[in-house]
C-alpha positions as CSV (number, residue, x, y, z in Angstrom):
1,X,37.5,9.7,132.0
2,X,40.7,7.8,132.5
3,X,43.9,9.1,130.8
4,X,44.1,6.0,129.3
5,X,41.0,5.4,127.9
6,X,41.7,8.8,126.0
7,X,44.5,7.9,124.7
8,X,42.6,4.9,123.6
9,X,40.1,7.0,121.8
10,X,42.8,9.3,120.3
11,X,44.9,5.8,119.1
12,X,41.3,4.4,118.0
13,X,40.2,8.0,116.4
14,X,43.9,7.7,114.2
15,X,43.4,4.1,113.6
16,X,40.1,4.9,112.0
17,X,41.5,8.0,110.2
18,X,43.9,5.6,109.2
19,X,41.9,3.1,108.0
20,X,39.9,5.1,106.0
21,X,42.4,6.4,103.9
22,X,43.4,2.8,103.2
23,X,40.2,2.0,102.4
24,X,39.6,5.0,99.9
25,X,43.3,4.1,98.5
26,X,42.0,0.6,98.1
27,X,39.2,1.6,96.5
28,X,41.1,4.1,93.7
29,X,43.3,1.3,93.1
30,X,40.5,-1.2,92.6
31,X,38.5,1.1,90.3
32,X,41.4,2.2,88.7
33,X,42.9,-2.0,88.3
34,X,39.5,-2.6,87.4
35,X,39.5,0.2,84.6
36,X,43.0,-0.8,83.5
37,X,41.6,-4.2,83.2
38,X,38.4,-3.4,81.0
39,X,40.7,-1.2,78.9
40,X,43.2,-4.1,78.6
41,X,40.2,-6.1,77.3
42,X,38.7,-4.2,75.0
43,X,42.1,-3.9,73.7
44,X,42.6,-7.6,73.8
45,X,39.2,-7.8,71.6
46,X,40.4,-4.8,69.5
47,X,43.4,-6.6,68.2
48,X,41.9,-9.2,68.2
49,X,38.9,-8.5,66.1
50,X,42.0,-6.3,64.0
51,X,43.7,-9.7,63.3
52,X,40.7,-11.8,62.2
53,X,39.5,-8.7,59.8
54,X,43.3,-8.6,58.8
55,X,43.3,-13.1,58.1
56,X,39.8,-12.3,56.7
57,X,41.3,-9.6,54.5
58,X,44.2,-12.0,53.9
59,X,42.7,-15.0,53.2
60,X,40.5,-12.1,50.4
61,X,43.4,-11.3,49.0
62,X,45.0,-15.0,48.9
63,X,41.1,-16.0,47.4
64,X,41.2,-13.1,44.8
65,X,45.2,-14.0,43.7
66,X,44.4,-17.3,43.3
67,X,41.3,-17.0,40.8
68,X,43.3,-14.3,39.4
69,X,46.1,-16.8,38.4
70,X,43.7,-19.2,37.7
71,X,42.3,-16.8,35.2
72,X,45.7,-16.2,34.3
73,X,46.4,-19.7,33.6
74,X,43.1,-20.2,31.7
75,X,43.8,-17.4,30.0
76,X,47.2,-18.6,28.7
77,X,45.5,-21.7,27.7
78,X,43.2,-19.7,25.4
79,X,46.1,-17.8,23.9
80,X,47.4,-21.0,23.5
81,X,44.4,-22.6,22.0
82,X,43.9,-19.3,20.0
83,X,47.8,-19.5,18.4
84,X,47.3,-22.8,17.1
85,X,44.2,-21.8,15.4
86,X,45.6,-18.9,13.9
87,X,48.6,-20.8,12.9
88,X,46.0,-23.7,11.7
89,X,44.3,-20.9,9.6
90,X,47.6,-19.6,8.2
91,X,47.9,-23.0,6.6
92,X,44.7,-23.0,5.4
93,X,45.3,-19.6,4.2
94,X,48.5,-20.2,2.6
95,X,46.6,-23.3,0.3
96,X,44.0,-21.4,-0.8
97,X,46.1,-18.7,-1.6
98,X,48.3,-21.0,-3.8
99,X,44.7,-22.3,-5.1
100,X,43.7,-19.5,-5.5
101,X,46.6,-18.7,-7.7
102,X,46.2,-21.2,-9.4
103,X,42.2,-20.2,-10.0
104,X,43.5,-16.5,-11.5
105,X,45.9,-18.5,-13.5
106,X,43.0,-20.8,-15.3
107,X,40.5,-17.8,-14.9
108,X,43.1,-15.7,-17.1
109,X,42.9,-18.7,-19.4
110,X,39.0,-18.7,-19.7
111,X,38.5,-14.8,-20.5
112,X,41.1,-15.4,-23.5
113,X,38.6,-18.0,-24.2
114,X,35.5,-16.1,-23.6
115,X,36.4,-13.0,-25.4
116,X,36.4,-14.9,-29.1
117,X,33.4,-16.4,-27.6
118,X,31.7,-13.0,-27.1
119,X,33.0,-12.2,-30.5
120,X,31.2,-15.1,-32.0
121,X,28.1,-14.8,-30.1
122,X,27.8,-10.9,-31.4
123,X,27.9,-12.2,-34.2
124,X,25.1,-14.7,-33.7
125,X,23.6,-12.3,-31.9
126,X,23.6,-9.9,-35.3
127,X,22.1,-12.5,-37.4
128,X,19.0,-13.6,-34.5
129,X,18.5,-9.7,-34.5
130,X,17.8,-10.0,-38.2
131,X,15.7,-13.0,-37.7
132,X,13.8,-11.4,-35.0
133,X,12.7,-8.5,-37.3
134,X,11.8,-11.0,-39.8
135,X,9.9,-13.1,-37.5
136,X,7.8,-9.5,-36.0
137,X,6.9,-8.7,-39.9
138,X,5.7,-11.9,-40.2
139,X,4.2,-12.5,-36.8
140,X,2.4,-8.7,-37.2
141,X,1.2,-10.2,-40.6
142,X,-0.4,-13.3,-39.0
143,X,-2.3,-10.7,-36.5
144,X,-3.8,-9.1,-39.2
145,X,-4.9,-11.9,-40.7
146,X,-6.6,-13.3,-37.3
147,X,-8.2,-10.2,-36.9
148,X,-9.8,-10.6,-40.3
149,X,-10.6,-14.1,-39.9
150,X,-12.4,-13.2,-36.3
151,X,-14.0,-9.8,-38.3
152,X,-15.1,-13.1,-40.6
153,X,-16.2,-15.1,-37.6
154,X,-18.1,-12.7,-36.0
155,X,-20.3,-11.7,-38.8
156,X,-20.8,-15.6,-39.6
157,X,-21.9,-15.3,-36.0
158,X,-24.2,-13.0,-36.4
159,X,-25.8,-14.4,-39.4
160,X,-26.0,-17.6,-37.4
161,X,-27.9,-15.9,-35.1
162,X,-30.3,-14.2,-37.8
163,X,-30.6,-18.2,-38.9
164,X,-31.4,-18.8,-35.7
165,X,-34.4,-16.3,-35.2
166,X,-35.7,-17.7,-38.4
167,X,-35.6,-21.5,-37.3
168,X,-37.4,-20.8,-33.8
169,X,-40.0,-18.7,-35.9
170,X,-40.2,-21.4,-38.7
171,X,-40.3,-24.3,-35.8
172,X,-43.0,-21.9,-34.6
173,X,-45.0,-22.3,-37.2
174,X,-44.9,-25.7,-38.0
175,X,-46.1,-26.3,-34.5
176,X,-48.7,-24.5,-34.8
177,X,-49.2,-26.1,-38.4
178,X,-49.4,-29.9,-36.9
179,X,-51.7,-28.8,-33.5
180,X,-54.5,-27.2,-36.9
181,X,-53.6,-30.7,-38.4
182,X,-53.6,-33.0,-35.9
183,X,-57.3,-30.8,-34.3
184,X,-58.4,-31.2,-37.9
185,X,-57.5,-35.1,-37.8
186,X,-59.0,-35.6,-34.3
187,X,-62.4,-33.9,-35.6
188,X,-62.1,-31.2,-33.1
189,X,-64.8,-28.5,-33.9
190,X,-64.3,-24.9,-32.0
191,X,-64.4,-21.5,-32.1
192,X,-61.4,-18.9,-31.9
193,X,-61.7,-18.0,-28.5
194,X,-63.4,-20.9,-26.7
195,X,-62.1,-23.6,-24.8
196,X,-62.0,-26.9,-26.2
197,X,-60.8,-30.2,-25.3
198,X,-58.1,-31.7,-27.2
199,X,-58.8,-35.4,-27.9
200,X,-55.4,-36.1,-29.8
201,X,-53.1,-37.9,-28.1
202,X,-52.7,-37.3,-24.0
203,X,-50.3,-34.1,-23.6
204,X,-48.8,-34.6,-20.3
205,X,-46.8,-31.9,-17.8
206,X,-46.5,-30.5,-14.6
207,X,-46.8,-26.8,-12.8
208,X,-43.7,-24.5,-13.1
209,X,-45.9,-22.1,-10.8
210,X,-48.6,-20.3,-9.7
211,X,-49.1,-17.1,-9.0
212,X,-52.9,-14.6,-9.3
213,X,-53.3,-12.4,-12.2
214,X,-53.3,-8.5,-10.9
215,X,-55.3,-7.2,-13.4
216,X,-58.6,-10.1,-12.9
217,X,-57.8,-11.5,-9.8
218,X,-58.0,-15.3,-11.1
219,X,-54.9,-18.1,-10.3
220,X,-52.5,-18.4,-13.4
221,X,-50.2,-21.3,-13.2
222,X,-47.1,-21.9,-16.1
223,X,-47.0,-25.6,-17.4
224,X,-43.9,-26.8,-18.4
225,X,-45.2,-28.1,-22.0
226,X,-45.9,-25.8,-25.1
227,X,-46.2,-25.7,-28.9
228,X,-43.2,-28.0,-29.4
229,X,-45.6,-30.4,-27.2
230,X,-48.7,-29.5,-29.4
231,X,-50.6,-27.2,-26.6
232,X,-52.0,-24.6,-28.5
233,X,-54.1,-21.2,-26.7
234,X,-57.8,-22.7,-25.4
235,X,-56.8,-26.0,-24.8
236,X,-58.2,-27.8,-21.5
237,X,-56.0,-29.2,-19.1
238,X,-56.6,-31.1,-15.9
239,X,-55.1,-30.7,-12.2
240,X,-54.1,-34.0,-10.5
241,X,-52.1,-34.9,-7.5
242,X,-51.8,-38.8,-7.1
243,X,-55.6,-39.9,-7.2
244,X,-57.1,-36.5,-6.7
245,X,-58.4,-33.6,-9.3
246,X,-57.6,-30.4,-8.4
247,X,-58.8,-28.0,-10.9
248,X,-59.3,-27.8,-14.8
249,X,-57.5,-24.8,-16.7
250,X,-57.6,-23.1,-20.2
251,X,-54.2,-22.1,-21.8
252,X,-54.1,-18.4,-22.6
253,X,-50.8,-18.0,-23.9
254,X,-48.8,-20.9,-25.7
255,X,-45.1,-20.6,-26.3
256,X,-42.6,-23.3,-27.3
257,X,-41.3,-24.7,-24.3
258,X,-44.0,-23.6,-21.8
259,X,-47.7,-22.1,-21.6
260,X,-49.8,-20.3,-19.1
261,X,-53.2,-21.0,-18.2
262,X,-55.7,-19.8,-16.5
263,X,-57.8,-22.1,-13.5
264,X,-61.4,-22.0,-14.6
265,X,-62.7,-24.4,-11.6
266,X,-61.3,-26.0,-8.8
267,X,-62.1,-28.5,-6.1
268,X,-63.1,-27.1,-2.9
269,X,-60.3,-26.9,0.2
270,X,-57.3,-28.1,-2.8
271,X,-54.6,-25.4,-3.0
272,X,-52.6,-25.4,-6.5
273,X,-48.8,-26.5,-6.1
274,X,-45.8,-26.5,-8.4
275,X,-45.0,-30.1,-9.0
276,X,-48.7,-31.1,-9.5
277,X,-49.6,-32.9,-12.4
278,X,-51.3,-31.3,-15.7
279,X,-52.5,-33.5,-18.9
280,X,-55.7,-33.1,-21.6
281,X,-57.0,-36.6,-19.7
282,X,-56.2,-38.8,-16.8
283,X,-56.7,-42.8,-17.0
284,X,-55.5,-42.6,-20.4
């Protein structure tokens, strides 16, 4: 090889040693540049993000000062409002004390007044308690005599009563005195205890009810017409509904306002009803 082409190579060979080191300098001082730079960034954003927290915080505080002073302010404006009540009410106060002064002054007058009216009244009072004592005598007196006069009532009751047993019984018999008279008049002729037809003057009623007799069996029925109507015990009736017979009967018991009787014969298929129609003759 040629000297120079050595020395060449050797110059090249320290070039490129050189070089290198330049290249790795460069390449620290980039990073390290680069670094500073990201650093100097994130500081930048750092205080930054430290001043708008700090305005935020400010603009807070400025926020919370002013509604405090507003508050402030309102709440002069109450104490305001609130002293001229109170001196409002210390006016009103003030009158009605002096009225009410006044008030003790007339009230003083009155229980002057009222204490010879309380003396008078204890007297009155006195003299109604003596009238009251009085007036119990005499009301206790008038019980008594009630209590007599309604001892008096109630046995006039009770012979009212007794009067009243005896008229039924007399009204008894002198129903059973005109139905012997008027069968005597109408030339009825019968036995004790056998039917007979009544040929007086038509007795007329209707069925109270109908029910069958336990002991024989046979359909009773209770007519609303008895000795007050001249029905006396063995008397005929006949059963009617509109046109129709139904049955004849025989009264076995009479009373005053009613009679039973017992159904002696009765049309085929016709049931007994209460409302039907009872009398000594139809088409009269």
């Amino acid at each position: 090889m040629h000297v120079l082409t050595k020395i060449f190579v050797v110059i090249a060979s320290i070039a490129s040693i050189a070089l290198s080191t330049l290249v790795i300098a460069y390449a620290v001082n980039t990073d390290r540049i680069a670094a500073d730079y990201r650093a100097e960034q994130q500081r930048r954003l750092a205080a930054d993000s430290k001043a708008a927290a700090q305005a935020a915080a400010h603009n807070g505080e400025q926020n919370r000062l002013n509604e405090q002073l507003a508050t402030a302010n309102r709440q002069v404006n109450d104490l305001q409002d609130e002293s001229r009540r109170l001196q409002a009410q210390i006016a009103t106060l003030t009158a009605e004390k002096n009225r009410a002064e006044l008030e003790r002054q007339s009230v003083q007058a009155k229980i002057a007044e009222l204490g010879e009216t309380t003396r008078t009244q204890a007297a009155l009072l006195t003299k109604y308690s003596d009238e009251v004592r009085e007036g119990r005598a005499s009301s206790l007196q008038r019980q008594k005599q009630q209590l007599e006069l309604e001892e008096r009532v109630a046995d006039l009751q009770s012979r009212a009563e007794v009067l009243e047993q005896d008229r039924r019984a007399l009204q008894e018999q002198l129903a059973e005195a005109k139905r012997q008279q008027e069968a005597a008049l109408s030339g009825v002729a019968r036995g004790e205890d056998k039917p007979f037809v009544y040929t007086g003057p038509v007795i007329s009623g209707r069925i109270d009810e109908v029910r069958p007799d336990p002991a024989t069996g046979r359909t009773l029925v209770k007519i609303n017409v008895g000795t007050n109507d001249r029905v006396a015990n063995n008397m005929q009736f006949l059963v009617g509904r509109g046109q129709d017979w139904l049955a004849n009967l025989v009264v076995t018991r009479a009373d005053l306002q009613f009679a039973v009787a017992e159904v002696t014969l009765k049309a085929d298929g016709k049931d007994l009803r209460v409302g039907d129609v009872v009398s000594t003759r139809f088409g009269q």
